[in-house]
C-alpha positions as CSV (number, residue, x, y, z in Angstrom):
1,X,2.3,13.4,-3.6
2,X,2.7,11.9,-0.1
3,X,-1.2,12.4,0.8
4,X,-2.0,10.2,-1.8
5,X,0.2,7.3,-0.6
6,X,-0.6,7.8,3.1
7,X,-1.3,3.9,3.5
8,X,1.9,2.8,2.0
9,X,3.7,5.6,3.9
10,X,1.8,4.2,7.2
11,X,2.3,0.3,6.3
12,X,6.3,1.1,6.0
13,X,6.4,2.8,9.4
14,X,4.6,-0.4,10.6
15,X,7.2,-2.5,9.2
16,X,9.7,-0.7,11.4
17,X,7.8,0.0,14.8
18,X,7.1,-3.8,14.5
19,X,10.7,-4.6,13.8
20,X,11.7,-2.9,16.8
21,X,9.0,-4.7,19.1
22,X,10.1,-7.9,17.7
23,X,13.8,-7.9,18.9
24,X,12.4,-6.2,22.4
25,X,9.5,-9.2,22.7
26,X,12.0,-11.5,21.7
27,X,14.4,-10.3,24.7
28,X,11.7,-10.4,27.3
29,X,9.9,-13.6,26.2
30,X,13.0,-15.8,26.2
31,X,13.6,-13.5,30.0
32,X,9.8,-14.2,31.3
33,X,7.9,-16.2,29.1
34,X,5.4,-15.7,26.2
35,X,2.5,-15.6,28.6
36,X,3.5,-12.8,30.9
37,X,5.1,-11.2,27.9
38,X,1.6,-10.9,26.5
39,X,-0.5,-9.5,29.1
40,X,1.6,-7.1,30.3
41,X,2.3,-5.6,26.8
42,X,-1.6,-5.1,26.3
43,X,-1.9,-3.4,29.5
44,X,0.7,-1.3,29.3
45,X,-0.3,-0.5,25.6
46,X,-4.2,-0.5,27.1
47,X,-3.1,2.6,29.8
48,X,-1.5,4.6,26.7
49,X,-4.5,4.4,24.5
50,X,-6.3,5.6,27.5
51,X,-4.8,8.7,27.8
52,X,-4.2,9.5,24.1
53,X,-7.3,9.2,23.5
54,X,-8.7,11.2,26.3
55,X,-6.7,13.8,25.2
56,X,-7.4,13.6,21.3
57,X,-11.0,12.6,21.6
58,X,-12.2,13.0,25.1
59,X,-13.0,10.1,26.2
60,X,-11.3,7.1,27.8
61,X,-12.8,4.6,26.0
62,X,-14.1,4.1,22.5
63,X,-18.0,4.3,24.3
64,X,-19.1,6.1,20.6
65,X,-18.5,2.8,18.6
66,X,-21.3,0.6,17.5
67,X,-22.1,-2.4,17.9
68,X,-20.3,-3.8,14.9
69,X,-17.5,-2.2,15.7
70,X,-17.1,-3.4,18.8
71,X,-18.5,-6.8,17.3
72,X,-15.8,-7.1,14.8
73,X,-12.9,-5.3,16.6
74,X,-13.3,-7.5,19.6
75,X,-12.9,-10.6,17.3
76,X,-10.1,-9.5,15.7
77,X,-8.3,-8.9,19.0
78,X,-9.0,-12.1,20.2
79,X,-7.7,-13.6,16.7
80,X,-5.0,-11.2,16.2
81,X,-3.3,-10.7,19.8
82,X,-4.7,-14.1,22.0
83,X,-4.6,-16.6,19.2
84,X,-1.7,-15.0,17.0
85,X,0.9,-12.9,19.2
86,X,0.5,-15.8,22.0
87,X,1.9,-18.0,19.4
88,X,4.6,-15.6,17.5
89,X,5.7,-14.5,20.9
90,X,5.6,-18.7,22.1
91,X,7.7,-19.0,18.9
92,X,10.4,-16.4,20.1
93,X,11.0,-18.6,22.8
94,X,12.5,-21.3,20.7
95,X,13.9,-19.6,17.8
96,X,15.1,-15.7,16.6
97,X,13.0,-13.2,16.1
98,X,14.6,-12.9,12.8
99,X,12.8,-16.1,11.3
100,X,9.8,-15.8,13.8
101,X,9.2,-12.8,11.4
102,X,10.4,-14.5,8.3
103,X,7.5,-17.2,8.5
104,X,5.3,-14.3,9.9
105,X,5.5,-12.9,6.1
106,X,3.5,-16.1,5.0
107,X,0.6,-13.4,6.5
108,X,0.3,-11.5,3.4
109,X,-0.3,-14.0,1.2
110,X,-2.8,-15.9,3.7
111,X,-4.5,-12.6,4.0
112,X,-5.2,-12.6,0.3
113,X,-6.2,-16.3,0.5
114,X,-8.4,-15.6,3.2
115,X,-10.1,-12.6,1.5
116,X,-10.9,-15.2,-1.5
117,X,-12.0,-18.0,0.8
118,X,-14.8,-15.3,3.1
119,X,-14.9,-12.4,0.4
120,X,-15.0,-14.1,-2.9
121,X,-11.8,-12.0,-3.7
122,X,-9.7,-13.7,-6.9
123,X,-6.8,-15.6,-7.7
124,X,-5.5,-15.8,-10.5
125,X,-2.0,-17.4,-11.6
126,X,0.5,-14.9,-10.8
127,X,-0.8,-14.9,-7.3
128,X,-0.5,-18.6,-7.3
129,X,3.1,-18.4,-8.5
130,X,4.1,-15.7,-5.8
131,X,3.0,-17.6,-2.8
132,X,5.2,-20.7,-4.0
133,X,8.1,-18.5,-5.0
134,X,7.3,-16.9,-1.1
135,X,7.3,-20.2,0.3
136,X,10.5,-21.2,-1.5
137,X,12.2,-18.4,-0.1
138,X,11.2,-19.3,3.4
139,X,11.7,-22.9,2.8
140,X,15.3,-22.0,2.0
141,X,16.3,-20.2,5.4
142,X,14.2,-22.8,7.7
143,X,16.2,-25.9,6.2
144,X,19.7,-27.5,4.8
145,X,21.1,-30.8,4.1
146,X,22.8,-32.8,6.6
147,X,25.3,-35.4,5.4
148,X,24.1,-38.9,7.4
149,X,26.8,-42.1,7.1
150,X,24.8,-45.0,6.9
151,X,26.6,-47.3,8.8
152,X,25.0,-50.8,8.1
153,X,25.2,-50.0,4.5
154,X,28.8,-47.8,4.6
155,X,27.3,-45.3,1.9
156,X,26.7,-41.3,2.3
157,X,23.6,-39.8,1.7
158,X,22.2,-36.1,1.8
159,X,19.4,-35.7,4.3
160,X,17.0,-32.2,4.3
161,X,16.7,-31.0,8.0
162,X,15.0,-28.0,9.5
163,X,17.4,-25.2,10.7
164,X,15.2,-24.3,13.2
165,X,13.4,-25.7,15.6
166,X,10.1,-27.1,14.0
167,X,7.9,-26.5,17.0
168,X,9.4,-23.0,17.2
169,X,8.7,-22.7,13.2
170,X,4.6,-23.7,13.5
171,X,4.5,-21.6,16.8
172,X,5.2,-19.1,14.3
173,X,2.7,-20.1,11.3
174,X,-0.1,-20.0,13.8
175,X,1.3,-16.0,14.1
176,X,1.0,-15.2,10.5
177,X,-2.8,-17.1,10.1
178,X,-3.8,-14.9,13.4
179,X,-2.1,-11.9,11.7
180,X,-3.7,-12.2,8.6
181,X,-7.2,-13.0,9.9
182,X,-6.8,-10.2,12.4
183,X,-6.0,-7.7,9.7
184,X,-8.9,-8.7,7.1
185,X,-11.4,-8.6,10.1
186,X,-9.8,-5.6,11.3
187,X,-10.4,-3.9,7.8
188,X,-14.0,-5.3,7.9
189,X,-14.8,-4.3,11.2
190,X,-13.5,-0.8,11.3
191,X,-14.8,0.9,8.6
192,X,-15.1,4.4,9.3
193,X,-14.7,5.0,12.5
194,X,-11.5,6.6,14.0
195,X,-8.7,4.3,13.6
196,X,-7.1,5.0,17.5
197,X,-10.7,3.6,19.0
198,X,-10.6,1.1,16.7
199,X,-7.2,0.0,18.2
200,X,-8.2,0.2,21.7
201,X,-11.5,-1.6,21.4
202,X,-9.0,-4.6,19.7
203,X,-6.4,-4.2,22.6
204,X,-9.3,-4.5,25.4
205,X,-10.5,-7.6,23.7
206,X,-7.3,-9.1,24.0
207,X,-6.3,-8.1,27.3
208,X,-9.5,-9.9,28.2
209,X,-8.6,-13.1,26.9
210,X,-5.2,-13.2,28.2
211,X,-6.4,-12.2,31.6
212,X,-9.5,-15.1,31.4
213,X,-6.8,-17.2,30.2
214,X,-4.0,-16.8,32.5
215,X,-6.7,-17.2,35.6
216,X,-7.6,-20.4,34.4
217,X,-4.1,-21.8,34.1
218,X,-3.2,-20.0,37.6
219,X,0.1,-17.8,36.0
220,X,-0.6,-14.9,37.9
221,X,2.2,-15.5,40.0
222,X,4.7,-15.6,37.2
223,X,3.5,-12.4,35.6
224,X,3.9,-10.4,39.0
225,X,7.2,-12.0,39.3
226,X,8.1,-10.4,35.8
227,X,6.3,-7.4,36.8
228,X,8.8,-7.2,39.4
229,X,11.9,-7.8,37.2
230,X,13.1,-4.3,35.6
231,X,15.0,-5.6,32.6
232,X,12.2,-7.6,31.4
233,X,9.7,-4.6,31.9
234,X,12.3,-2.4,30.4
235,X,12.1,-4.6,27.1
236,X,7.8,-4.9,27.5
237,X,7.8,-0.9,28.0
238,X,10.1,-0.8,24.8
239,X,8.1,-3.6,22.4
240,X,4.2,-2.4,24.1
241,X,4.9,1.8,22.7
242,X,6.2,-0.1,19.4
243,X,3.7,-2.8,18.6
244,X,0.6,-2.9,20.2
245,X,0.7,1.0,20.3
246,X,2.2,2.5,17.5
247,X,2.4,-0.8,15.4
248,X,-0.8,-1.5,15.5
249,X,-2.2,2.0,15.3
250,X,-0.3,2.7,12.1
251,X,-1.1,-0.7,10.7
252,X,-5.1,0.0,10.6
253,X,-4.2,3.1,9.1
254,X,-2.3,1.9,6.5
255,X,-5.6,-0.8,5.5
256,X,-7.9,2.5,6.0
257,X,-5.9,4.0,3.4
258,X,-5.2,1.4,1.3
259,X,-6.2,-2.3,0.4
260,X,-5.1,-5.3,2.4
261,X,-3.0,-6.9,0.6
262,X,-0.8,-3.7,-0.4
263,X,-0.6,-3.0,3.4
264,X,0.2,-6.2,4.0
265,X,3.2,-6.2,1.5
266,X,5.0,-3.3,2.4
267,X,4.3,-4.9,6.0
268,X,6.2,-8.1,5.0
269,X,10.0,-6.5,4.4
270,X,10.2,-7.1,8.3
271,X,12.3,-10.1,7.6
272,X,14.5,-8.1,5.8
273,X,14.7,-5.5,7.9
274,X,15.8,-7.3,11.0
275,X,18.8,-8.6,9.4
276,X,20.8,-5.1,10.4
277,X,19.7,-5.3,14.0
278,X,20.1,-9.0,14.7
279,X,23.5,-9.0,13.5
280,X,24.4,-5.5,15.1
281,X,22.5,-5.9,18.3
282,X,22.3,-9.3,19.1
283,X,25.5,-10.6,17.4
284,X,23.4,-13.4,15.2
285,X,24.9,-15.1,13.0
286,X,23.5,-14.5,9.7
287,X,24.4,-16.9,6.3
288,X,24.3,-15.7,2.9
289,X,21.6,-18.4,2.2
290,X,19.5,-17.1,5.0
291,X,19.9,-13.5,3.5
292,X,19.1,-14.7,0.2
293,X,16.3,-16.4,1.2
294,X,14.5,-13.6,3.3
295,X,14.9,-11.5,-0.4
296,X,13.6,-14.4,-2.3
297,X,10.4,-14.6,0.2
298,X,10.1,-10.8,0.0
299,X,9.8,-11.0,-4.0
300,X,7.4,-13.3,-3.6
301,X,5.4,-11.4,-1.5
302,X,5.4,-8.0,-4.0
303,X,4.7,-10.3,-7.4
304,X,2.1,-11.4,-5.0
305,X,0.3,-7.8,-5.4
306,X,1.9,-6.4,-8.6
């Protein structure tokens, strides 16, 4: 019974690895910055591959891939982890990791918008309705009314606000459009071949761009210095075996066993799942509105793929 729901199996360990390397990234980031936080995690994830997959298949690097593969991987690490976790990561800087991931839930639908906009994939109503039921639920957490006094006029009036931080908030929506463009190219690119290489080919890519980019800006000095600081390479070691290793790995399983937009919806109960951990860990202070908003956005998200 399980074999035949391997992807599903593999999206919901995902789900939790990448729960885990949020509240570690969001530790480390707000320690060292998004930018070291980046780079580091890819090479520390980078060295693991490297022996795993020496010892699994051989060979240090993915060397049997072709040139699609490493074509299309290599863009989707460059979408995925330079464009998409610079920005989730930039976003834990100003806000939780608990509504970082709540906006990064936005993914799944985008991913299925996406595979209509490049694969001709369809719409239809339902889908239509679960993105704005998705975005409600979202829109719920991220904002409240603040009563204003208009002095001049000497009346009260109701005001909507954002929660959050709204710099913090679109850090994070450029997170969920480079996850969801990752994943579809991801799903493109792979296509046979053995899901670990796969991985590693999208983790070099991205280590590349973050080590071209950092050169150009001149940050090396700052990521030595958090090289050098234990507690933020304790919380890097932590995040890198959960996301870009075991995260990632387990979420191009789960779209080689199953379609996109299933993966990606089992993927999406992160924002739900955090809620423990935030509150347990981190002492956050969690509202009822906030909960029932991350369930709202999470029903949105399954009637998005029913």
């Amino acid at each position: 019974m399980l074999t035949s729901h391997l992807g599903e199996l593999f999206a919901l360990l995902t789900a939790v690895f990448w729960t885990a390397t949020s509240l570690s990234f969001q530790q480390a980031t707000r320690r060292a910055g998004s930018l070291s936080v980046n780079v580091l995690r890819l090479l520390v994830a980078f060295f693991i591959y490297c022996i795993i997959s020496y010892f699994s298949r051989g060979l240090f690097l993915p060397f049997d891939a072709s040139i699609h593969q490493w074509i299309w991987m290599s863009i989707s690490g460059l979408v995925g982890f330079v464009f998409g976790d610079y920005f989730l990561l930039k976003s834990y800087e100003l806000i939780s990791a608990r509504i970082s991931m709540l906006i990064m839930s936005l993914s799944a639908p985008l991913a299925a918008f996406i595979g209509w906009i490049l694969l001709g994939e369809s719409m239809n109503l339902i889908s239509i309705l679960a993105m704005i039921i998705t975005i409600f639920g979202i829109t719920i957490v991220i904002t409240e009314k603040k009563k204003l006094d208009d002095e001049k006029l000497g009346l009260k009036s109701k005001k909507i606000q954002f929660s959050f931080s709204p710099k913090g908030m679109l850090f994070a929506a450029f997170g969920s459009m480079g996850q969801a463009l990752g994943l579809v190219l991801s799903k493109y690119g792979m296509q046979d071949y053995n899901v670990l290489a796969a991985t590693q080919i999208r983790i070099i890519a991205g280590s590349i761009g973050f080590v071209i980019l950092i050169s150009l800006i001149k940050r090396w000095p700052k990521v030595k210095e958090t090289a050098k600081d234990s507690i933020s390479m304790r919380f890097i070691l932590i995040g890198s075996v959960f996301g870009p290793f075991l995260g990632v790995y387990m979420s191009l399983l789960a779209v080689k066993h199953t379609t996109v937009g299933i993966a990606s919806t089992i993927m999406a109960i992160i924002p739900v799942l955090i809620i423990p951990p935030a509150i347990l860990l981190y002492k956050e202070k969690v509202t009822v509105k906030e909960v029932v908003g991350a369930f709202i956005a999470l029903g949105g998200i399954i009637l998005f793929f029913i």
